[in-house]
N, C-alpha and C positions, 0 to 999 in steps of 0.2 A: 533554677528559675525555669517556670514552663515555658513551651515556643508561643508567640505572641506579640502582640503588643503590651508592652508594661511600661509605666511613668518612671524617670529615674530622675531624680531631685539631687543634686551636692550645694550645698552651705558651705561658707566659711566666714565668722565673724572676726576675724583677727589672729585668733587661739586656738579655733577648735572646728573641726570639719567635719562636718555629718552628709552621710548617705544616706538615702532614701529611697526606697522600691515601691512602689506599688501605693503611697503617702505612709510607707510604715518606715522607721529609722532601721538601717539595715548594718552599718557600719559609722564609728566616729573615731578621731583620733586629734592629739591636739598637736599644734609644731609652728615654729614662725613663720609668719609670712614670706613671700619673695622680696625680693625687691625689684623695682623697676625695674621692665625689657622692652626691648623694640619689637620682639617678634610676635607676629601676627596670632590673633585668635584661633585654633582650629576647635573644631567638632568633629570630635568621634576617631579623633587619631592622633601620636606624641608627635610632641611639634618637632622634634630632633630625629626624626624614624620615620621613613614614607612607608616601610614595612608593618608597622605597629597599629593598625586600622582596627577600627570596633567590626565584628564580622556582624552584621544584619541591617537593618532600615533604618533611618533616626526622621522622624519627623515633628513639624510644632514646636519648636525648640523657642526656648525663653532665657533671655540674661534680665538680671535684676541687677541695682549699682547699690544693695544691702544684703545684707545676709534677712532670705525668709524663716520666721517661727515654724515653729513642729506645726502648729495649727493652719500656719496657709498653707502646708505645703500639704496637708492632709483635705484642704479645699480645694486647691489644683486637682488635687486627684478626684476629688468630687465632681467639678465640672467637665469629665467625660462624659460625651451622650453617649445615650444607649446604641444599642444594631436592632436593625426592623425588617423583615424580609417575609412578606406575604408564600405560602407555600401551595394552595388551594383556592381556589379554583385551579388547575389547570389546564379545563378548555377554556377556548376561547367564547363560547359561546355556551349559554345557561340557561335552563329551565327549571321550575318546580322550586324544593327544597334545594339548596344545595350549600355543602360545609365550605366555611370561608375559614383562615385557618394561618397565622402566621409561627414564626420562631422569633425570638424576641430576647439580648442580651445586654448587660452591662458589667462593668469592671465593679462595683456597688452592689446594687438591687432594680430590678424593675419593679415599678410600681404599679404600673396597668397601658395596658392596649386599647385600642379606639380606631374601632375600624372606620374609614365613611367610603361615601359612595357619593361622586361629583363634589365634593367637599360638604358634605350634610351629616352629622354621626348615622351611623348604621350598627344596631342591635346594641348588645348593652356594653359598658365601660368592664373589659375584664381585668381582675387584678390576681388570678392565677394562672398559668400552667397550666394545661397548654391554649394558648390565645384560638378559642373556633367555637364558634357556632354556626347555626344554620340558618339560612337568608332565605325566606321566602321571596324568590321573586317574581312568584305573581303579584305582589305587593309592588314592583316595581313597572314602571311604563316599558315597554317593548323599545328594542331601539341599543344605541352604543352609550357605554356610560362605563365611568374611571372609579377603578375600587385601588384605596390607598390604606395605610393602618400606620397610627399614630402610637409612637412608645415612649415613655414616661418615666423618667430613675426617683428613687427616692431622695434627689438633691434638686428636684426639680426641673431638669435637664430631657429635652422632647428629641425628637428623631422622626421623623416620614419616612417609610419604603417607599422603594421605586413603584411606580403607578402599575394598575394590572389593566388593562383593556378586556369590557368585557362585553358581548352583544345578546342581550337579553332579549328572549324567544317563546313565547308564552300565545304563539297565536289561535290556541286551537283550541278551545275553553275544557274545560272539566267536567264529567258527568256531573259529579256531586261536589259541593262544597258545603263550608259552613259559613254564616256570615251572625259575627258577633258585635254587638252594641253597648254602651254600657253609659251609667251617669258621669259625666264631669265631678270632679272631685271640688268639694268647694276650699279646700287647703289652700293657700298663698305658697308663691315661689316655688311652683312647680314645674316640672320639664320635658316630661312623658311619661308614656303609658310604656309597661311589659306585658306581655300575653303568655302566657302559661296553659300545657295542655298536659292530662293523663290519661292511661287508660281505666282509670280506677276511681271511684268514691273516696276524697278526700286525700287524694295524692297517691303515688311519688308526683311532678308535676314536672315538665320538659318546656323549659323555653323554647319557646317561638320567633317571638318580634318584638321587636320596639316601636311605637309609632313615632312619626316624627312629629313632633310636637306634643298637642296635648289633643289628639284625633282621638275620639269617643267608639270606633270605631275597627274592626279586623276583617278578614275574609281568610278563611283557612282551606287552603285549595289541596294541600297534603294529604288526602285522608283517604279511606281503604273504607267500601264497599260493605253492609255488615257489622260497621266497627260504632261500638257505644264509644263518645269523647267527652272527658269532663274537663270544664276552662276555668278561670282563675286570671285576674289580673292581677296589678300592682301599679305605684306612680312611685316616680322617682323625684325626686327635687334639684333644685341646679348647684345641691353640694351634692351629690351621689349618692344621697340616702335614699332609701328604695321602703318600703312601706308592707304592712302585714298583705297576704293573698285577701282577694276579694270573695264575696260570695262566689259558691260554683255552680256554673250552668252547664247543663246536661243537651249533647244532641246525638240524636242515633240517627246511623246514617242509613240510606234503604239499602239492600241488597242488590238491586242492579239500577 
């Protein structure tokens, strides 16, 4: 068994006593019951041996007054939540572009991360490996503001990291930027907008932003002096379906 935390489940219906690791059956055997005693219930140590102790942590411990099925006990193990731990930013203070960036585990599966900022989602719902993208925040107001990231298992099961403090600093405007516009989508049960940028006619294409809500509208403050930029958006719906790139618009930015 690796070092860790792992579920350890024992049954006994009367006959037969089953182990379980991890919600998988790990050992069973059958034998008669005891019979009634006075002495006291321990965890994680023989009740006749103060020598004979489990060596590690025991925590969240559960008695049942039935023997659980293979399938609840493979549900228990289910509802572990995930671990969430923002890794990026590491100042404390931000400007420009800048990768925001967590580690994200479960004893299951992770199903996606969900960054926000003051509790509002921020950029897109990811559901691979590795949880970062990059946060325009000139898109954001100047000022202190709490960036948290939201992890999600394949059993349904959420988790919040601890919060990041962060003071956004954006006072000193930018020679150049771009500022993009685009139509309202006339689809129903929609949720936002993506922004999408290349260096090239018809892609590769680099997420940018999310807007927050359904904003017709971007400012792209990233951009290099000289540089042709081709954009592309997209809309998402409020199940996560995200939609074909939009037409693409061309800006070339001046030289100085």
């Amino acid at each position: 068994m690796t070092s860790g935390w792992h579920l350890v489940t024992g049954t006994y219906d009367g006959s037969t006593a089953t182990l379980y690791v991890d919600g998988a059956m790990a050992a069973s055997d059958t034998f008669a019951a005891p019979g009634n005693t006075t002495y006291p219930l321990y965890i994680g140590r023989y009740y006749a041996d103060n020598g004979s102790g489990w060596n590690g942590a025991i925590d969240e411990v559960h008695l049942y007054n039935r023997a659980v099925t293979s399938a609840e006990v493979s549900a228990l193990y289910g509802y572990i939540p995930p671990t969430i731990s923002i890794t990026a930013p590491t100042t404390s203070t931000v400007s420009g572009a800048v990768t925001v960036s967590a580690t994200a585990g479960n004893n299951v599966a992770v199903a996606d991360v969900q960054f926000q900022l003051d509790g509002a989602n921020l950029g897109p719902d990811l559901t691979t490996a590795p949880y970062s993208f990059s946060w325009d925040t000139t898109r954001t107001s100047d000022g202190t503001h709490t960036l948290t990231a939201v992890a999600r298992d394949t059993s349904g099961n959420t988790a919040t990291s601890a919060a990041v403090v962060v003071t956004v600093s954006n006072s000193v405007p930018p020679t150049h930027y771009v500022s993009l516009t685009w139509t309202d989508s006339t689809s129903s049960n929609l949720a936002y907008y993506n922004v999408y940028r290349g260096t090239a006619s018809g892609g590769p294409y680099t997420f940018l932003s999310s807007t927050v809500g359904l904003v017709t509208s971007y400012t792209d403050y990233a951009i290099q002096a000289g540089q042709t930029y081709y954009y592309v958006t997209s809309v998402v719906d409020n199940s996560g379906a995200e939609s074909g790139y939009s037409n693409e618009a061309v800006a070339v930015v001046p030289t100085s």
